[in-house]
C-alpha positions as CSV (number, residue, x, y, z in Angstrom):
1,X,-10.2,20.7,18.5
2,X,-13.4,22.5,19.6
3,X,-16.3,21.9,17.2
4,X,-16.9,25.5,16.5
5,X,-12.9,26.2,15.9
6,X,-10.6,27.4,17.8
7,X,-7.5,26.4,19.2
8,X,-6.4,22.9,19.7
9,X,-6.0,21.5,22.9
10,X,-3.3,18.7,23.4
11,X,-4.7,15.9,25.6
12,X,-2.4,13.8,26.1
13,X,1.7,14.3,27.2
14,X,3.0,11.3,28.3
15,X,4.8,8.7,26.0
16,X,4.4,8.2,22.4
17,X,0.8,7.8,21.7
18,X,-0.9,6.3,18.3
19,X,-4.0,5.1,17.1
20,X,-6.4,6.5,18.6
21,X,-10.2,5.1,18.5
22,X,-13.0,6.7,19.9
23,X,-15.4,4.3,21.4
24,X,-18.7,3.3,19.6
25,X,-20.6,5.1,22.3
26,X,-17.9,8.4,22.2
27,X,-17.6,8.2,26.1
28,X,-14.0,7.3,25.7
29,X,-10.6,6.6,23.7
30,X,-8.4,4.2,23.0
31,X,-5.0,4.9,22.1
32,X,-1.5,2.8,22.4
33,X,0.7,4.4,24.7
34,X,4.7,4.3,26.0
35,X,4.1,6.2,28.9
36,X,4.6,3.6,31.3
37,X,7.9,2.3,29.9
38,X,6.2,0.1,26.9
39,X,3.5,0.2,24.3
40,X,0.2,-0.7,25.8
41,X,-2.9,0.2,25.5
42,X,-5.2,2.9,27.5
43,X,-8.2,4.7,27.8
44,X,-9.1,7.9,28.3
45,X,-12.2,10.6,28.6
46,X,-12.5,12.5,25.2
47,X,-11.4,16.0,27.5
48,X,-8.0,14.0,28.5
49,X,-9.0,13.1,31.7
50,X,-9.4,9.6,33.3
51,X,-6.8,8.3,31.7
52,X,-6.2,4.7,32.6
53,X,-4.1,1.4,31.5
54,X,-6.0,-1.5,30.2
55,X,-3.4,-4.2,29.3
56,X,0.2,-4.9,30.7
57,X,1.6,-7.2,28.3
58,X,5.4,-8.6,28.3
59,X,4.9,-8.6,24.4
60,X,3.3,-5.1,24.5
61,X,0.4,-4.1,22.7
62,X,-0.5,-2.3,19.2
63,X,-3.2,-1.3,16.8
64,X,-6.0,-0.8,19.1
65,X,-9.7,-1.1,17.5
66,X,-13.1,-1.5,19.4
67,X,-15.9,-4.3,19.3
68,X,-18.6,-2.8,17.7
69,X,-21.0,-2.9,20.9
70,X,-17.5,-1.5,22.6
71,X,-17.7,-4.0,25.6
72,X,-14.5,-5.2,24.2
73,X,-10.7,-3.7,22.9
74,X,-9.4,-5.7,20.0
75,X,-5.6,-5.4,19.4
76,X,-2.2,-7.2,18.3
77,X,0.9,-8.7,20.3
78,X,3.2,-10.4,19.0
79,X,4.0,-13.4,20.9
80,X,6.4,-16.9,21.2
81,X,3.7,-19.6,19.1
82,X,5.4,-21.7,21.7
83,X,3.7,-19.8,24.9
84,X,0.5,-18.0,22.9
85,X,-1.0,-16.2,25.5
86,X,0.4,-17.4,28.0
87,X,2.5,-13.8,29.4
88,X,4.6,-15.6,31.8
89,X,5.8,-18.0,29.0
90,X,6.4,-14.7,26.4
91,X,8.2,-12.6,29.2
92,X,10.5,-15.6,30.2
93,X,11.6,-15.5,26.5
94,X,11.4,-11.8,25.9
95,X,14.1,-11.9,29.2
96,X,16.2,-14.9,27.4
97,X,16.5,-13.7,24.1
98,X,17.8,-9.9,25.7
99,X,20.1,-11.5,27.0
100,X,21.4,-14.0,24.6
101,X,24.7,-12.9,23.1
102,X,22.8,-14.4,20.0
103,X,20.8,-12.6,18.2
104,X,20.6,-14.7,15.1
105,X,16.6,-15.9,13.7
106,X,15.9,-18.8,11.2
107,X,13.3,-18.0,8.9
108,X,12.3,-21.1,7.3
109,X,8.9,-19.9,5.3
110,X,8.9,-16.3,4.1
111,X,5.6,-14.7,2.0
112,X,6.7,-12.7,-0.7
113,X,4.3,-10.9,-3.8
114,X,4.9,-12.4,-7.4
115,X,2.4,-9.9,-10.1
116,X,-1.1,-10.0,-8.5
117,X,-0.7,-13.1,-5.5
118,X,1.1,-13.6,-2.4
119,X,2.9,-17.4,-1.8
120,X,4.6,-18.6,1.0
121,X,8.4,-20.1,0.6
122,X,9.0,-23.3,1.9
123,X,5.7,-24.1,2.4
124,X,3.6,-27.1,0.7
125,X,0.4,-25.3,-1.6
């Protein structure tokens, strides 16, 4: 949106897009993206342009934030506590558990809200 008014202008088209940051430095955006094929995060110019994919994760990518100097993009995946961050390790499982005729989980700690505190199930306090 142009700072004296106007008309909107859309910049971006491809995939679902969410979270956008602006950088501390407001040379550039960050935003988690599907447009090529899962959620990752990218960067772009503030006019749209430039646009360009900073991580290419088996376990995707989400909730994009940057460092305060904004050297750095801070952000979540969700990975295997067996691999960490180890992609090879989380994609080999991501690829076994799609094709598992399986899809059970066993849960064997859950976190639920009792009045004003949280507490963990199964687990020793």
């Amino acid at each position: 949106m142009p700072l004296a008014g106007g008309a909107p202008k859309q910049i971006t088209a491809d995939g679902n897009n969410d979270t956008a940051r602006w950088s501390p430095d407001s040379k550039r955006i960050a935003y988690v993206s599907t447009r090529g094929g899962s959620s990752q995060i990218w960067t772009m110019n503030p006019d749209g342009t430039g646009a360009k994919q900073v991580t290419k994760l088996a376990s995707e990518a989400a909730g994009v934030k940057w460092s305060p100097d904004g050297r750095w993009l801070i952000f979540v995946s969700e990975v295997y506590p067996s691999c960490n961050a180890d992609d090879a390790c989380n994609a080999n499982k991501i690829d076994a558990e799609s094709k598992s005729k399986v899809k059970a989980r066993t849960y064997t700690a859950l976190l639920y809200r009792h009045w004003t505190e949280w507490r963990g199930s199964g687990a020793s306090t």
